[in-house]
N, C-alpha and C positions, 0 to 999 in steps of 0.2 A: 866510171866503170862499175858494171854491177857487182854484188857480192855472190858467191856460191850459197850463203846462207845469210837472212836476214832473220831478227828477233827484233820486234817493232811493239814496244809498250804490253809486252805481254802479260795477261792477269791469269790467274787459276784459285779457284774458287773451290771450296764444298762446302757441300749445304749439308749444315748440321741443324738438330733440332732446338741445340740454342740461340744458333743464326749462322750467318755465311763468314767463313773462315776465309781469307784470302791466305793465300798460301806464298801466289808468287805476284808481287804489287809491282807495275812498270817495268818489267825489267827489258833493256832492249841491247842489243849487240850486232855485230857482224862474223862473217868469216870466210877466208877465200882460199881460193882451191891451196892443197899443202901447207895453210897456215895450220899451225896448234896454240892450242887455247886453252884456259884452266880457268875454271872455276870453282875458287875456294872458300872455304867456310865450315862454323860448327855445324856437329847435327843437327837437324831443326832450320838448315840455313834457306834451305831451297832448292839446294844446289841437283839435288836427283830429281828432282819435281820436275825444276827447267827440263832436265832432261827427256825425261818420260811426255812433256807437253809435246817439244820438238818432234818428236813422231809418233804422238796422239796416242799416248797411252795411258792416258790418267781414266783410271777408272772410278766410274759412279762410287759416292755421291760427287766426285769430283770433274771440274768440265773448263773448258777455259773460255774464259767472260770476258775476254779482252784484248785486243794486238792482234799483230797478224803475224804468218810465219812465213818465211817468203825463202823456196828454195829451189835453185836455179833460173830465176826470175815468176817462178807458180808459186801462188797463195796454196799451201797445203793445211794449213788448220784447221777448214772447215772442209774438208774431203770429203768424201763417204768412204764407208771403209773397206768398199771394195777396192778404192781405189788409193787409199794411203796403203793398204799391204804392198801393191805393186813399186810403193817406196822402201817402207817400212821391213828391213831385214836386206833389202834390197841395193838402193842407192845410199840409202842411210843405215847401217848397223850399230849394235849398243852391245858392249861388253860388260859383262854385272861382275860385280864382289865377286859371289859366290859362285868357282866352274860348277864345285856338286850340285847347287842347283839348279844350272843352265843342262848339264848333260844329263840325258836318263839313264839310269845304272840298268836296265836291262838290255838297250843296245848296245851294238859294238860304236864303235866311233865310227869307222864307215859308213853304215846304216845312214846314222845322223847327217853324218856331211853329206850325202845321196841325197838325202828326202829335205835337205834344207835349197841345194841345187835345184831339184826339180819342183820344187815351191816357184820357184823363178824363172825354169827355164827348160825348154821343151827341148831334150838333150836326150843325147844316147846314152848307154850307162858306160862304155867304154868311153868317151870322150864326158862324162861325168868322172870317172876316176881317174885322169889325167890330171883334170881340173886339181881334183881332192889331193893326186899326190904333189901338185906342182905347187901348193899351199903349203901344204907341209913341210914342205923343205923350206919352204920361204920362213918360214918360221924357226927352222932351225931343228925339226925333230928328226933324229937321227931314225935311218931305216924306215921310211915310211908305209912301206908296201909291206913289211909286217902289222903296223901299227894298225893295220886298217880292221882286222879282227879281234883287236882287243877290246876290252870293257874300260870303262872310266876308271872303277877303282885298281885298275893295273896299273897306271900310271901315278906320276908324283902332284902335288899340290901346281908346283911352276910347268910340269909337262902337261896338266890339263888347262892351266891357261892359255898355254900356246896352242893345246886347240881349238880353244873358244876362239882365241884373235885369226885364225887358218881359216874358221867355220865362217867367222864375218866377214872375210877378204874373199869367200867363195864367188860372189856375184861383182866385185871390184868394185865397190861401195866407192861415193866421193868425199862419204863425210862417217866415219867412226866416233859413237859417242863412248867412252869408258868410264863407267861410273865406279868408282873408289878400285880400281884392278888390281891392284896387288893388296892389298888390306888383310887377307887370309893368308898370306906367304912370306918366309924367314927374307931377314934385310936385303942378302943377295941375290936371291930370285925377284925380290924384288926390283932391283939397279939392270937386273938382266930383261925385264920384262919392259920396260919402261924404254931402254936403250934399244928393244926392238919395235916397238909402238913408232919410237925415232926413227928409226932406218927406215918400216915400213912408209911413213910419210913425208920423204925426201924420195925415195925407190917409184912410189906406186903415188905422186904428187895428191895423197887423201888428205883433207881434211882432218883435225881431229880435236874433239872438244873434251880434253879430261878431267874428271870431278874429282875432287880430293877435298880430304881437309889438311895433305900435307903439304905444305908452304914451300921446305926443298922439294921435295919432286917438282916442282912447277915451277921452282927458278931453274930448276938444270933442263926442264925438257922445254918447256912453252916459250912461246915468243908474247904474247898479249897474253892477260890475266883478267879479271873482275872477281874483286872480294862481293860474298854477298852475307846480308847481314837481317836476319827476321823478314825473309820473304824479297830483301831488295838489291840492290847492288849499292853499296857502297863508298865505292873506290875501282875505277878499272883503268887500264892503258898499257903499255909497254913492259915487262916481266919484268925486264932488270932496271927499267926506274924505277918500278913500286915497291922492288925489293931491297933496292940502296936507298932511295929518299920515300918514305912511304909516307903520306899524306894523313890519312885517318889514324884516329889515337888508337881504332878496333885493330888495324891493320901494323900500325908498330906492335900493338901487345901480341899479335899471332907470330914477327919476326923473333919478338924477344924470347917469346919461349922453345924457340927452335934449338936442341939441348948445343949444336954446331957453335951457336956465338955464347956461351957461355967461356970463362977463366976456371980452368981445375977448381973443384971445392966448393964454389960457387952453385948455391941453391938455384932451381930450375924457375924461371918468372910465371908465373899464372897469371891469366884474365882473371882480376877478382868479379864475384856472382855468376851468375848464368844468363843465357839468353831468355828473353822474356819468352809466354807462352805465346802462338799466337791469336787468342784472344783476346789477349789482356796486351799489348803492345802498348806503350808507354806513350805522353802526348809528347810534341817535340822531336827529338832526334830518341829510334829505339835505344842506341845505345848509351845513350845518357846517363840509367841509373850507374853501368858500371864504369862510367867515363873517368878518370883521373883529372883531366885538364877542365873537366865543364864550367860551365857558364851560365847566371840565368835564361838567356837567350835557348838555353839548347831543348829545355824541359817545356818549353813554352812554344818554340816555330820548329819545323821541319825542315830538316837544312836540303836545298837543292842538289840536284848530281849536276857538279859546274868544273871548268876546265880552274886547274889550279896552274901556279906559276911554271913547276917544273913540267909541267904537259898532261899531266893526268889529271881524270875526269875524279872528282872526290865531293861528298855530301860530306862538309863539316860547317860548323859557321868559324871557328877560329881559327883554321889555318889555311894560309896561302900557296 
């Protein structure tokens, strides 16, 4: 059976004047229709890059040097870009951090949601604003046929998310990528955002790949996961084995510090150091220098991405 989205050895590359920086080394996955997905990791991991690659938005000096993308059974990597628009915002949309940055503070929100439709589709405006209101609602925004005249900053932090996520369901996309989405918004808008990212992708059977570096949000909403670590993946398979028996010593330290499994009192655990730059990436396995359990094997080979005992795929050389 094919997949809705394939990610097959992908590279991405810029070219600096000190030389070529790989960004995203191998990294390959799957995903099918209504599956959700996370990939997580520190800053620096990769994790928005993959993103931005998937629908070909890595801009100069950055390009991708490797892999193919393969979505709905078409190679889209090497598109032209006439022709990945007619994807891009389209069958595939990407929800950012920041709505104030997605929204422009001099339209109304209507406007936008109009002229993002008719980007894709040769429609009346009446049967455009049907579309717009029958989004809205689906998202949950009370009254929506006021809402249509207002400006972005009328609204709250969690009500202009929800219409970033209304804006990308306009054209009924197969596959929603969200990159870090609630990261700007207090706890509970966040659990509200996130629960309807959910619903939407059971309701409307989309796809959805969310980028996070937070480890709960991705055991409560995802089914598969992939940790990625200085540009790779390091650990991927099923959410709630990685999450009860997690393989990689990177990927226990990201459980441990989730403040959830801590005892009252109890200091919060840190990854000691930081990710290396990616220039300077270490020889052997990157995460070596901050390893706890290593080994001289680990500083010296590069440990494979291999199916471990309990069923996920993990790059370590010491564990099973």
């Amino acid at each position: 059976m094919s997949h809705l989205l394939e990610v097959e050895k992908l590279e991405v590359k810029f070219a600096l004047r000190s030389g070529d920086l790989i960004a995203i080394n191998d990294v390959s996955f799957t995903l099918d229709q209504g599956e959700r997905m996370g990939i997580v990791g520190e800053s620096g991991a990769g994790k928005s890059v993959t993103g931005f690659a998937i629908i070909n938005l890595i801009s100069k000096p950055g390009l991708i040097s490797g892999g193919r993308i393969i979505f709905n059974g078409r190679e889209i990597s090497s598109l032209p870009d006439s022709e990945m628009r007619k994807i891009r915002g389209n069958r595939i949309s990407m929800i950012f951090q920041d709505p104030m940055m997605t929204l422009n503070p001099v339209f109304t929100i209507g406007t936008q949601m109009l002229e993002t439709l008719y980007a894709h589709r040769d429609i009346s405006r009446r049967d455009a604003e049907k579309i717009v209101l029958e989004k809205l609602r689906k998202v949950h925004i009370p009254s929506p046929e006021k809402r249509l005249s207002q400006y972005p900053h009328e609204f709250s932090g969690g009500m202009r998310q929800r219409i970033i996520i209304a804006t990308s369901l306009l054209t009924n996309p197969a596959i929603i990528i969200a990159d870090e989405p609630t990261t700007a918004l207090d706890v509970t808008i966040q659990a509200e955002i996130m629960d309807l990212l959910q619903e939407l992708c059971d309701s409307e059977k989309m796809g959805l790949i969310l980028i996070t570096h937070d480890l709960g949000v991705v055991s409560q909403v995802t089914e598969k996961m992939a940790v990625m670590y200085a540009g790779k993946i390091i650990e991927s398979g099923k959410t709630s084995q990685i999450v009860s028996r997690p393989v990689h010593p990177y990927t226990m330290g990201l459980i441990k510090s989730l403040p959830g499994v801590l005892k009252p009192g109890e200091k919060l655990y840190q990854i000691p150091g930081m990710m290396p730059n990616l220039t300077e990436i270490p020889p052997g396995c990157a995460f070596n220098p901050r390893c706890e359990i290593k080994e001289d094997i680990c500083s010296r080979e590069e440990p494979p991405l291999v199916q471990k005992e309990s069923g996920v795929l993990a790059a370590c050389h010491l564990k099973n």
